[in-house]
C-alpha positions as CSV (number, residue, x, y, z in Angstrom):
1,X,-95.4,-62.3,48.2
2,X,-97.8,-62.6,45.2
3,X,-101.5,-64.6,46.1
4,X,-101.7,-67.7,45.3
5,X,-104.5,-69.0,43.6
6,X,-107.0,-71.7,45.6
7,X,-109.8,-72.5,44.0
8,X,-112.9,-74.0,46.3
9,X,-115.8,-76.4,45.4
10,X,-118.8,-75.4,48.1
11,X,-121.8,-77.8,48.9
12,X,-125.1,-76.0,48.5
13,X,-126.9,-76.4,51.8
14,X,-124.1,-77.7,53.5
15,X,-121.3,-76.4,56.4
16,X,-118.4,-75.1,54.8
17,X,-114.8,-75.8,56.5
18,X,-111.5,-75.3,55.0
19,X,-108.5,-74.8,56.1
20,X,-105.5,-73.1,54.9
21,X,-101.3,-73.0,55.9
22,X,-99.7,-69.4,55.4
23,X,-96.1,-69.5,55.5
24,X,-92.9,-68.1,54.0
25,X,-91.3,-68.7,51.2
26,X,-89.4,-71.1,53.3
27,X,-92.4,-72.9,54.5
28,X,-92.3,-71.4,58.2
29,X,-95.4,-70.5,59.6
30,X,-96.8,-66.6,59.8
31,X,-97.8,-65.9,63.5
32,X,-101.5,-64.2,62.4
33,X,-102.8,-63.7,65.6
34,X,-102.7,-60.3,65.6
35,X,-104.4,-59.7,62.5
36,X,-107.8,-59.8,61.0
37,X,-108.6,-61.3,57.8
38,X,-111.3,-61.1,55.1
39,X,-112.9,-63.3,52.1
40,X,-115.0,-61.9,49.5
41,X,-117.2,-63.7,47.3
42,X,-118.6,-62.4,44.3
43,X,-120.5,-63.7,41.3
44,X,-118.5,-62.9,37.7
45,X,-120.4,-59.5,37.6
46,X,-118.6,-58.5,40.7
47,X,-121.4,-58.5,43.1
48,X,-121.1,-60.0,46.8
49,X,-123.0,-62.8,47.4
50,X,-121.3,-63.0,50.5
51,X,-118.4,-62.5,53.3
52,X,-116.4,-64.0,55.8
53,X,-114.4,-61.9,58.6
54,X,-112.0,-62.5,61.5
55,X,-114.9,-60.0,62.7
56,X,-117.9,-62.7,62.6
57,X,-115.5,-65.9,63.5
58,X,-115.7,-66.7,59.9
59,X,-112.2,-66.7,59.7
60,X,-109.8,-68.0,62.5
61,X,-106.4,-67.4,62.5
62,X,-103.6,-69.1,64.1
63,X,-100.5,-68.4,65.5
64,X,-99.3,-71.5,63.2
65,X,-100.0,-70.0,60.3
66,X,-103.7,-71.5,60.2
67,X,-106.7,-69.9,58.3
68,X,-109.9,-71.4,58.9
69,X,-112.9,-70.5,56.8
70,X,-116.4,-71.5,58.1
71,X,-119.9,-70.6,56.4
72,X,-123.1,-72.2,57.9
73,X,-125.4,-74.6,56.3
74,X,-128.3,-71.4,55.5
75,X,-125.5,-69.5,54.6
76,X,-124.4,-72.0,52.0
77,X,-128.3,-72.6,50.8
78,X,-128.5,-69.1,49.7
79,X,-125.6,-69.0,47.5
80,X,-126.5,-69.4,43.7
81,X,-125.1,-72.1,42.1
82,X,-122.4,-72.2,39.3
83,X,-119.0,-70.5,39.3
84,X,-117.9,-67.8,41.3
85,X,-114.3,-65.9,42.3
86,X,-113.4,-65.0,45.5
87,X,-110.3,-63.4,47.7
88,X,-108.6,-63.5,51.0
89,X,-106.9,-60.7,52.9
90,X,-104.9,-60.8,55.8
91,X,-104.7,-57.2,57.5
92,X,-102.0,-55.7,60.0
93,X,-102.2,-51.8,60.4
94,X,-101.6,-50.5,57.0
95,X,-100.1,-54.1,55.8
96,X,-102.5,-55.9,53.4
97,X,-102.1,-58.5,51.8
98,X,-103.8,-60.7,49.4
99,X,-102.9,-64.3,50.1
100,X,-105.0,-66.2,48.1
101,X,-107.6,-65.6,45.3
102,X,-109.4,-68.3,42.5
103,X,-113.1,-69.3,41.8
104,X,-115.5,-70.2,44.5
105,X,-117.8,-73.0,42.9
106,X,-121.2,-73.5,44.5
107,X,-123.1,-77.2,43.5
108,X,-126.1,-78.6,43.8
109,X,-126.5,-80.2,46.8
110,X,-127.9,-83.9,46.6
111,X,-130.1,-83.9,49.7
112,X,-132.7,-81.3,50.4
């Protein structure tokens, strides 16, 4: 199945919490909980400014198909701001697959 393309708005400074359905092409859920999962994000030079991993708890995955993305508060704080890209593998033995990729944007947050 090709990614999809998600594209996230991020808080500077603030908890990040998203979550995400990943289902056949018929809508059903995909049972994930035997795999591990990870989300890059890089500026537009192809850096890491940071990841997230089934490994850290960053990413949950559900049996229902669920994908939950989490970044703390300080985590968030030391991302720069402006437009970044990111992606999102799901892993099971040799079996990758990219679900979703787009930009990552990080804004100013509006209390210090």
């Amino acid at each position: 199945m090709p990614a999809g393309t998600y594209n996230i708005i991020c808080d500077q400074g603030a908890t990040f919490d998203r979550s995400l359905f990943y289902g056949d092409d018929d809508g059903n859920p995909n049972d994930l909980s035997a795999h591990t999962a990870k989300m890059e994000v890089r500026n537009v030079a192809g850096a890491i400014l940071c990841t997230l991993t089934t490994a850290d708890d960053s990413i949950v995955l559900g049996s229902d198909g669920s994908i939950t993305l989490a970044l703390a508060a300080p985590v968030t704080a030391a991302l720069p701001l402006g437009r970044h890209v990111h992606h999102l593998v799901v892993t099971l033995g040799a079996i990758v697959d990219l679900v979703v990729r787009g930009t990552f944007y990080v804004r100013e947050g509006v209390t210090p």
